[in-house]
C-alpha positions as CSV (number, residue, x, y, z in Angstrom):
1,X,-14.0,156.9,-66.6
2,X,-16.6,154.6,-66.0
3,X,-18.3,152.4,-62.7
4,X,-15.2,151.2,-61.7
5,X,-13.1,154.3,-62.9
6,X,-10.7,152.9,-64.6
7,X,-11.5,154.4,-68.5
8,X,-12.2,150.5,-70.0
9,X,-16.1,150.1,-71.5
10,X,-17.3,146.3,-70.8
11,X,-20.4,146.3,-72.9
12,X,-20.7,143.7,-75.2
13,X,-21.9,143.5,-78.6
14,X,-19.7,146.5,-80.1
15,X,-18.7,147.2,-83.6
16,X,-15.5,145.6,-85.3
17,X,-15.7,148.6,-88.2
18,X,-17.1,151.6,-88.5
19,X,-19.9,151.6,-91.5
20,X,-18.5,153.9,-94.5
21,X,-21.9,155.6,-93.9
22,X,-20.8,157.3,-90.1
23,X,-22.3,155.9,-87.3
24,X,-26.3,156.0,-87.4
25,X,-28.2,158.4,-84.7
26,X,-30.3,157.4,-82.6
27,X,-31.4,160.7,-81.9
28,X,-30.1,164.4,-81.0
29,X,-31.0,167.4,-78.4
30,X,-30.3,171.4,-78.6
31,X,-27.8,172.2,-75.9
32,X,-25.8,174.8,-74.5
33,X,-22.8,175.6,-74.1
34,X,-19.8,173.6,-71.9
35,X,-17.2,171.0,-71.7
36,X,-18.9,168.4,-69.4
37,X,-19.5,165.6,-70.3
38,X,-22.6,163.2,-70.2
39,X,-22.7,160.7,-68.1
40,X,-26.0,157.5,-68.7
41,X,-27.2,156.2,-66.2
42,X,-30.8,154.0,-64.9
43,X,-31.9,155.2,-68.3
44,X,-30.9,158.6,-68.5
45,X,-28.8,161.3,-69.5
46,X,-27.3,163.4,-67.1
47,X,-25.7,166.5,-68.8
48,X,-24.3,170.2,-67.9
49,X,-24.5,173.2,-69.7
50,X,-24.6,177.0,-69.9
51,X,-26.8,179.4,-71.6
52,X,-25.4,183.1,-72.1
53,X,-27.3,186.0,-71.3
54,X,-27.5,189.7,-72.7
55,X,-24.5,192.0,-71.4
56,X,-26.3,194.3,-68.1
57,X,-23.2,196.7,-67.7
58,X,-24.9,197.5,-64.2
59,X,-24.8,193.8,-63.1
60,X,-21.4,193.2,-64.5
61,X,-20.2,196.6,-62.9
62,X,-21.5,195.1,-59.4
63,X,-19.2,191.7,-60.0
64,X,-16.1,192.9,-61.9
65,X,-13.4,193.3,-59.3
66,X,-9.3,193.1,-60.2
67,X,-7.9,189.5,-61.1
68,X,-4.4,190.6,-61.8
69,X,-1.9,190.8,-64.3
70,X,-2.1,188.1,-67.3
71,X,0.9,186.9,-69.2
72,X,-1.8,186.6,-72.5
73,X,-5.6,186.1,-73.3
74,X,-5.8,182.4,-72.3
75,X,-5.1,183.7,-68.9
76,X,-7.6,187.3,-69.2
77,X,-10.1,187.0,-66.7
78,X,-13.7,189.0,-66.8
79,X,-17.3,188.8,-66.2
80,X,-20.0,187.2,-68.4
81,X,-23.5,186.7,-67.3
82,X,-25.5,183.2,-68.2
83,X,-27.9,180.8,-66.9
84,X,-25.9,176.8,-65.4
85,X,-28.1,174.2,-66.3
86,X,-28.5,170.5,-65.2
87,X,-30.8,168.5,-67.9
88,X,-32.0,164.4,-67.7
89,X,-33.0,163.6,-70.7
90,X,-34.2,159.6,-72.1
91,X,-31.5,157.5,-73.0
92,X,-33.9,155.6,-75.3
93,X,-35.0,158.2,-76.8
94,X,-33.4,162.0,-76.3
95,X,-36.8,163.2,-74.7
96,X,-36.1,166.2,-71.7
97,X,-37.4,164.6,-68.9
98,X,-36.1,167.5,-66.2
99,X,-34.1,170.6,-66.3
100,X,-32.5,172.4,-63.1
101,X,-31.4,176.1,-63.8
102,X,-29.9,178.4,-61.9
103,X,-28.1,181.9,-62.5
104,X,-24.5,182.0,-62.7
105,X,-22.5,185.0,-63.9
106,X,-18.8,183.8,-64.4
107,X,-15.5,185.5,-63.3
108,X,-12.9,182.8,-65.0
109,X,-10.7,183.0,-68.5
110,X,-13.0,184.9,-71.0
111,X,-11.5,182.4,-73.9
112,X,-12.6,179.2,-71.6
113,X,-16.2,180.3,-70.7
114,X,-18.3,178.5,-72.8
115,X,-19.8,176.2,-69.7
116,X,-19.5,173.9,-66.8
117,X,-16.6,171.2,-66.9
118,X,-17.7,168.3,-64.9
119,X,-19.5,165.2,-65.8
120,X,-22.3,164.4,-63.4
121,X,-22.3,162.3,-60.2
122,X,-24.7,159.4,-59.8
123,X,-25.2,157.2,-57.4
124,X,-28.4,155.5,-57.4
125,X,-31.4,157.9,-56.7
126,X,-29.3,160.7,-56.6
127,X,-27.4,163.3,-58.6
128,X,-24.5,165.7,-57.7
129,X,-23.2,168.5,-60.3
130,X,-20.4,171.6,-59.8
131,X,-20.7,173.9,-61.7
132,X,-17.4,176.2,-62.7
133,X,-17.8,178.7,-60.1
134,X,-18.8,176.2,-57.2
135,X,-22.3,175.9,-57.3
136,X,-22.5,172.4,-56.0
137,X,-26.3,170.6,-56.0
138,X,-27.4,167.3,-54.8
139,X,-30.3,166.1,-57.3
140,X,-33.1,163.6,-57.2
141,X,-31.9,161.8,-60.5
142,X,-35.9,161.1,-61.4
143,X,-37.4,164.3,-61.0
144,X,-34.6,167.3,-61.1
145,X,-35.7,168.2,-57.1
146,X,-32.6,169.8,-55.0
147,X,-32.2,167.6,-51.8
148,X,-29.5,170.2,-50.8
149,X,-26.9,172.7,-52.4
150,X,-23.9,174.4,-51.3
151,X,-22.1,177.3,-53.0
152,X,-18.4,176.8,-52.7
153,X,-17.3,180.2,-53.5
154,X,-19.4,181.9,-50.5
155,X,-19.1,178.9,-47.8
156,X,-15.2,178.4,-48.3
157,X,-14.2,182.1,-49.4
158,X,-12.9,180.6,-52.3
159,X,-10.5,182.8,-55.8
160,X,-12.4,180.3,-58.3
161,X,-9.5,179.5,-60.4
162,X,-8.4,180.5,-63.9
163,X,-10.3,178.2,-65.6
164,X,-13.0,177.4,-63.4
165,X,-13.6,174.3,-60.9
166,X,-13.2,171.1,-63.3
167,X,-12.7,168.1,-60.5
168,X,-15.5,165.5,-60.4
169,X,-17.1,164.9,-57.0
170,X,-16.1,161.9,-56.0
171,X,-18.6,158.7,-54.2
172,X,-17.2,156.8,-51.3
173,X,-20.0,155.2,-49.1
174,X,-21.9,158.0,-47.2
175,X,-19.2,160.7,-48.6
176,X,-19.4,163.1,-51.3
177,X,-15.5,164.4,-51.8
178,X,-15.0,167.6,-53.5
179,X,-11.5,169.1,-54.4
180,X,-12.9,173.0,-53.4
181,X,-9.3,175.0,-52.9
182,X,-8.2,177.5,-50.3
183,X,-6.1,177.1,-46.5
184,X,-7.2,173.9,-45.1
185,X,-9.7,173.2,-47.8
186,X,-8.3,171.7,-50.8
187,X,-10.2,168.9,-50.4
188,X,-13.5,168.9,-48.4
189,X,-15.9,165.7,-48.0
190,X,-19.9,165.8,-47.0
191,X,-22.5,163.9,-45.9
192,X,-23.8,163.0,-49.4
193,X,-27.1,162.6,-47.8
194,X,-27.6,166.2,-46.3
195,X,-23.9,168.1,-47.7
196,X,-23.1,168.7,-44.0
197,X,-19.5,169.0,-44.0
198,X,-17.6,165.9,-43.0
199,X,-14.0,166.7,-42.7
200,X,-11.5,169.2,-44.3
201,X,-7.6,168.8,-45.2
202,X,-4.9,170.7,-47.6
203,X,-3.5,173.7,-48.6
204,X,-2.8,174.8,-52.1
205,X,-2.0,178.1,-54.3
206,X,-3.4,176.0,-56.5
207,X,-6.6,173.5,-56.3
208,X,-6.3,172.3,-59.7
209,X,-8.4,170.5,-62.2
210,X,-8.1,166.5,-61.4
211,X,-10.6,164.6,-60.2
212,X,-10.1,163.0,-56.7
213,X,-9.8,159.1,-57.1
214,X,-9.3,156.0,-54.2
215,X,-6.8,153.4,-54.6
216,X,-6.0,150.3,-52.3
217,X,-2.6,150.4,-51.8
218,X,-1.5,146.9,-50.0
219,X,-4.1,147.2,-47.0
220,X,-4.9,150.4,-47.1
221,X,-7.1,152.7,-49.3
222,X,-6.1,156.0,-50.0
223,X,-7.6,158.7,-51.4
224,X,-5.1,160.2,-54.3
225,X,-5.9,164.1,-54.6
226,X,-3.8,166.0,-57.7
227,X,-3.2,169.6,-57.0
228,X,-1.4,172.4,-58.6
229,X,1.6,172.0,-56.1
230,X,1.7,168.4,-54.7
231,X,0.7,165.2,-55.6
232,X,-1.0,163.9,-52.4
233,X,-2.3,160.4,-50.6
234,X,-5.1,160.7,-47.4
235,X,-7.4,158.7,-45.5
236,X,-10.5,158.7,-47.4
237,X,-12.4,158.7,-43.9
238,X,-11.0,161.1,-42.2
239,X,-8.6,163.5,-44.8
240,X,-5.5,162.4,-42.4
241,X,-2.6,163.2,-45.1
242,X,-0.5,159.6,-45.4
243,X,2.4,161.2,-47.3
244,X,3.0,164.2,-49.9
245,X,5.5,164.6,-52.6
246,X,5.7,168.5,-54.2
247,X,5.3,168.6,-58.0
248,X,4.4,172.1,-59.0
249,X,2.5,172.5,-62.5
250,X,2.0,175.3,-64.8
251,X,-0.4,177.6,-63.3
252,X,-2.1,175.0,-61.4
253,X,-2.8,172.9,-64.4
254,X,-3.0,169.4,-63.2
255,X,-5.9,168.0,-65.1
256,X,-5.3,164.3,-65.7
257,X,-6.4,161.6,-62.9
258,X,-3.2,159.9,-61.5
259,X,-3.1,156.3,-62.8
260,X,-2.3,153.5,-60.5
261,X,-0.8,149.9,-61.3
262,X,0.3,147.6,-58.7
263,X,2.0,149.6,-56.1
264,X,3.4,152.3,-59.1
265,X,1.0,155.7,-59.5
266,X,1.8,157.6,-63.0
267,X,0.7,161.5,-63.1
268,X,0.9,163.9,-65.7
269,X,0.2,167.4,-66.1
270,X,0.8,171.0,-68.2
271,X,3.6,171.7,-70.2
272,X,6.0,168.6,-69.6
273,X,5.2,167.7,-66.1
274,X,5.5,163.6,-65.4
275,X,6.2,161.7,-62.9
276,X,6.6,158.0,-61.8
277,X,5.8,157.5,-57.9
278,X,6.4,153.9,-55.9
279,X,3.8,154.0,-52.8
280,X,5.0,152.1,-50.0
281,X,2.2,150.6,-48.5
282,X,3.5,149.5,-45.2
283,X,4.5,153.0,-44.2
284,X,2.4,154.8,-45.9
285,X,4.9,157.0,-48.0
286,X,5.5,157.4,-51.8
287,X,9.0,158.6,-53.5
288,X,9.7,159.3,-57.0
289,X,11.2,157.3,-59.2
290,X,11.5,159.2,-62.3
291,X,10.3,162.7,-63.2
292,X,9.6,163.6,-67.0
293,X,10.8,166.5,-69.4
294,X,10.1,167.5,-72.8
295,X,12.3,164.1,-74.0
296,X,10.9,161.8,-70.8
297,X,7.5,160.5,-70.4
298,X,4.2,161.8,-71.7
299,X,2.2,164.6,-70.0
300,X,-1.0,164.6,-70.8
301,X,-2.3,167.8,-70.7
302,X,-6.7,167.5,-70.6
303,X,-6.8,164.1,-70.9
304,X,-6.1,160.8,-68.6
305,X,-3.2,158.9,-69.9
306,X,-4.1,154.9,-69.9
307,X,-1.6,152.4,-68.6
308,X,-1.2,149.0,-70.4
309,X,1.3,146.5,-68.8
310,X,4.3,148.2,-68.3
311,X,4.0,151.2,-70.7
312,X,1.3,154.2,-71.0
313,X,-0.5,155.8,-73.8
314,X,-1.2,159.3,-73.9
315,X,-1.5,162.7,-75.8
316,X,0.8,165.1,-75.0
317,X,1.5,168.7,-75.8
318,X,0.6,169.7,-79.6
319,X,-0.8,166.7,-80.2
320,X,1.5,164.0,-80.0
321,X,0.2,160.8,-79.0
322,X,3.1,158.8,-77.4
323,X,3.7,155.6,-75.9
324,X,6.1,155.4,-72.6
325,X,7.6,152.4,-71.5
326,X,6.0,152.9,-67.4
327,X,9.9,151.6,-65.6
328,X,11.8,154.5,-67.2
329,X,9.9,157.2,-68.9
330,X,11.7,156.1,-72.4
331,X,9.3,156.7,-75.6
332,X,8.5,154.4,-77.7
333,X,7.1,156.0,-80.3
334,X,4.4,159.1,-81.1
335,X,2.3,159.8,-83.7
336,X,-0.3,162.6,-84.9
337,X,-2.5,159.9,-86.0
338,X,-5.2,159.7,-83.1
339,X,-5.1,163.8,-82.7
340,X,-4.9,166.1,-86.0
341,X,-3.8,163.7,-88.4
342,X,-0.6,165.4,-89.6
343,X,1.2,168.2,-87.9
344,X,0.7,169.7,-84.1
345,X,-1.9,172.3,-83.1
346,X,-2.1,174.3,-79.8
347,X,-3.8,172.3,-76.6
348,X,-4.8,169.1,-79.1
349,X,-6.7,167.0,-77.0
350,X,-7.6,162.8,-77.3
351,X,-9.3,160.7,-75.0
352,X,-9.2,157.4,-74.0
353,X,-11.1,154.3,-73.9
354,X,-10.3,150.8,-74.0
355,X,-13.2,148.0,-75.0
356,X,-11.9,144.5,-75.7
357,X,-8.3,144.5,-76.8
358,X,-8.6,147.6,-79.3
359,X,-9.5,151.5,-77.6
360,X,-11.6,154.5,-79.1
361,X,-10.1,157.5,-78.9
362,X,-11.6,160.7,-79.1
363,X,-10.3,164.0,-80.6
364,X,-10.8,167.6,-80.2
365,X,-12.0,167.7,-84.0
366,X,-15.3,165.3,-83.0
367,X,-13.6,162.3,-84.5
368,X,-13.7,158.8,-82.9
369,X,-10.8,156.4,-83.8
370,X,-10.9,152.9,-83.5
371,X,-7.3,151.5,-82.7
372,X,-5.0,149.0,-81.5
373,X,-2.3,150.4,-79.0
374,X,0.7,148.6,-78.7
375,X,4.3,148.9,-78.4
376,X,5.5,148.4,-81.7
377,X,3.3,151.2,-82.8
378,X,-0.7,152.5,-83.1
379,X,-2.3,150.7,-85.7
380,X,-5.6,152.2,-86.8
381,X,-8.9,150.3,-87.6
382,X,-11.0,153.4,-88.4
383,X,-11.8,156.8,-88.0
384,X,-15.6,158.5,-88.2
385,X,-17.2,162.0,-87.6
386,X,-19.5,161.8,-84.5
387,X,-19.8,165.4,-83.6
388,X,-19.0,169.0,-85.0
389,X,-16.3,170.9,-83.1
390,X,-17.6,174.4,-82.3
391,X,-15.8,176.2,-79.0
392,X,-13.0,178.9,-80.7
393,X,-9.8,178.2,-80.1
394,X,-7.5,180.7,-82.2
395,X,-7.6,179.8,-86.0
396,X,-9.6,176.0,-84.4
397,X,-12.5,175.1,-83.4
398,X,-12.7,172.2,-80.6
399,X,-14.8,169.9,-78.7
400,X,-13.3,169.0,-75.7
401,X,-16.2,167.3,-74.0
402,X,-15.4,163.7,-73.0
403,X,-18.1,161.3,-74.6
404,X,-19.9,158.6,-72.7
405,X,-20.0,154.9,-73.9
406,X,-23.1,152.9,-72.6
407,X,-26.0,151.1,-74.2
408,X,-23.9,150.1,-77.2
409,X,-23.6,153.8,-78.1
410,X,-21.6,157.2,-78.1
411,X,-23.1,160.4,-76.5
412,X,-21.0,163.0,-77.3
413,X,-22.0,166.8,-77.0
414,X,-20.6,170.3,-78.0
415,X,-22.0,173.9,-77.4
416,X,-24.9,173.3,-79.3
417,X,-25.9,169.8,-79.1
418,X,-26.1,166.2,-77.7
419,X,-26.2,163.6,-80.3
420,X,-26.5,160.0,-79.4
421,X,-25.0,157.3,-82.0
422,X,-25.1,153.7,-82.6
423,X,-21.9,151.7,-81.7
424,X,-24.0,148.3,-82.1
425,X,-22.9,145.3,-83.9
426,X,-25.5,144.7,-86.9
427,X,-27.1,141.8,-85.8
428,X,-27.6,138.5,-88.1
429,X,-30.5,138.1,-90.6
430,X,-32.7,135.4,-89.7
């Protein structure tokens, strides 16, 4: 969601139209499979993926162990065997600069294991990736070198969940914060230096797939973690719990960051889970002030809804992109428009980013929209193909890797590629 996390892009310089033509490329890498996303920084690209290996029925006989009942096959849980990478490439010019590879034979939902699902840490000289079953690595960003690693599944005791851990590590001064999962360690922090551990705080049945994120409330910052059973606020130095308000989801399925404005935090997860919190920032509390349904509010269901004055912009289940007035949940109005065009489709995803006074959205079918949100209505300026979708997904195929916006570009990636495109303004003839 950007340097100051809050899903806007402040480069300068941008399009007003996409060219009839597509956007040109700058240039494009072979890549594996996964949904994280890049993330550009100091003049690279930082980027996940997986690369599958050949079935060894010995090997996967060793791991395989009972997961459970499942109510269908997004839930079916086996082994596959693959190879986790971490690659820097150029930004200028796609060229691989390092790769970090480790083995990694996953144990979550067969129909979701294409690859990791989280976007890259950097801060400064240094890199941090987690990968879906808890590898976690601390990187030099310029040469690829582990400064130190932790495997979450083996140091916590950790059930990886369903679908894998999805939340972004999280920078805050000499702290690395981690959602993990399990009794007492929902949410662990570390030394980002040397990945001692720090502090420790929660318990869950389910971790959950949102990133942590830090808010100042009145005096007080407080750290804003998202889990499958409670929406939660601690001290970001010590994991002290300020206050906790229970809102179960779906399986665990809290994806979307909570979204704060003024002293009002906005959260949204799988199927029709919303809610509307007021955090009192003298005492250190938070109630609820409305809770959503399939008529009330939008719940975003991969994707961080963006709040715009008093209303919030969204896609929610099937595909419907809606606009919420923020005070009462109320919709203004929703429209296929941004998502598949026409009618809904299972898990339809868009993303959100605002430049200027217009956003680009991002769909599942590797289409980029250039729109005006408001209100009365979405108003579109353009649409364009940056990117092929290619993960399965029943009768669809999706991309559901959040792109990057930086040097007056789009990285976007699928399971077999990073392409890097042009978002420049043509600059006069002289």
């Amino acid at each position: 969601m950007g340097p100051e996390r809050d899903g806007v892009w402040r480069e300068t310089g941008i399009v007003e139209q996409f060219p009839p033509s597509g956007l040109p490329r700058r240039w494009r890498v072979e890549l594996g499979g996964g949904y994280a996303g890049p993330a550009v920084a100091n003049g690279r690209v930082f980027v996940m993926d997986r690369i599958r290996q050949p079935d060894d029925p010995e090997k996967i006989a060793r791991l395989k162990r009972d997961f459970g009942p499942a109510p269908n096959y997004n839930y079916t849980r086996g082994v596959t065997l693959g190879t986790e990478r971490v690659v820097a490439l150029d930004v200028q010019t796609g060229a691989v600069l390092w790769v970090h590879q480790y083995d990694c034979p996953y144990t979550i939902a067969l129909m979701y294991g294409a690859g990791p699902r989280v976007t890259p840490t950097v801060d400064q000289e240094r890199v941090y990736t987690l990968g879906a079953e808890g590898h976690l690595f601390c990187l030099a960003a310029e040469t690829g070198r582990v400064l130190w690693s932790r495997e979450l599944q083996e140091d916590y005791g950790l059930e990886i969940p369903h679908w894998g851990l999805a939340a972004h590590p999280l920078i805050d001064g000499d702290r690395l914060i981690c959602v993990v999962g399990g009794q007492g360690t929902t949410v662990v922090a570390f030394d980002k230096r040397s990945g001692r551990e720090l502090w420790r705080a929660l318990d869950a049945r389910w971790p959950g797939y949102s990133s942590p994120t830090i808010y100042q409330v009145g005096q007080t910052r407080q750290l804003v973690i998202w889990h499958g059973d409670a929406i939660n606020g601690l001290n970001p130095a010590t994991g002290e719990l300020y206050w906790s308000v229970p809102i179960k989801t779906h399986w665990g399925m809290a994806i979307g960051v909570p979204r704060l404005t003024g002293n009002r935090l906005y959260i949204s997860g799988y199927p029709h889970q919303s809610a509307l919190l007021r955090l009192d920032p003298r005492r250190l509390g938070a109630e609820i002030v409305w809770q959503g349904d399939t008529r009330r509010g939008v719940a975003c269901v991969m994707s961080t809804p963006f709040i715009e004055g008093d209303y919030v912009y969204g896609g929610g289940p099937g595909g419907r992109f809606m606009c919420v007035r923020l005070s009462d949940g109320v919709r203004m109005w929703e429209s296929f428009a941004p998502s598949t065009g026409k009618r809904p489709a299972g898990w339809s995803n868009v993303f959100i980013v605002k430049h200027q006074d217009r956003f680009f959205l991002a769909n599942d079918q590797g289409e980029l929209s250039l729109a005006y949100l408001r209100p009365g209505g979405y108003q579109q300026i353009g649409r364009t193909k940056i990117i092929a979708p290619t993960t399965p997904l029943g009768r669809r195929q999706v991309v559901w890797s959040h792109p990057a916006f930086a040097q007056r570009c789009v990285f976007a990636r699928n399971d077999q590629e990073l392409v890097c495109l042009s978002l420049a303004a043509r600059q006069p003839q002289r």
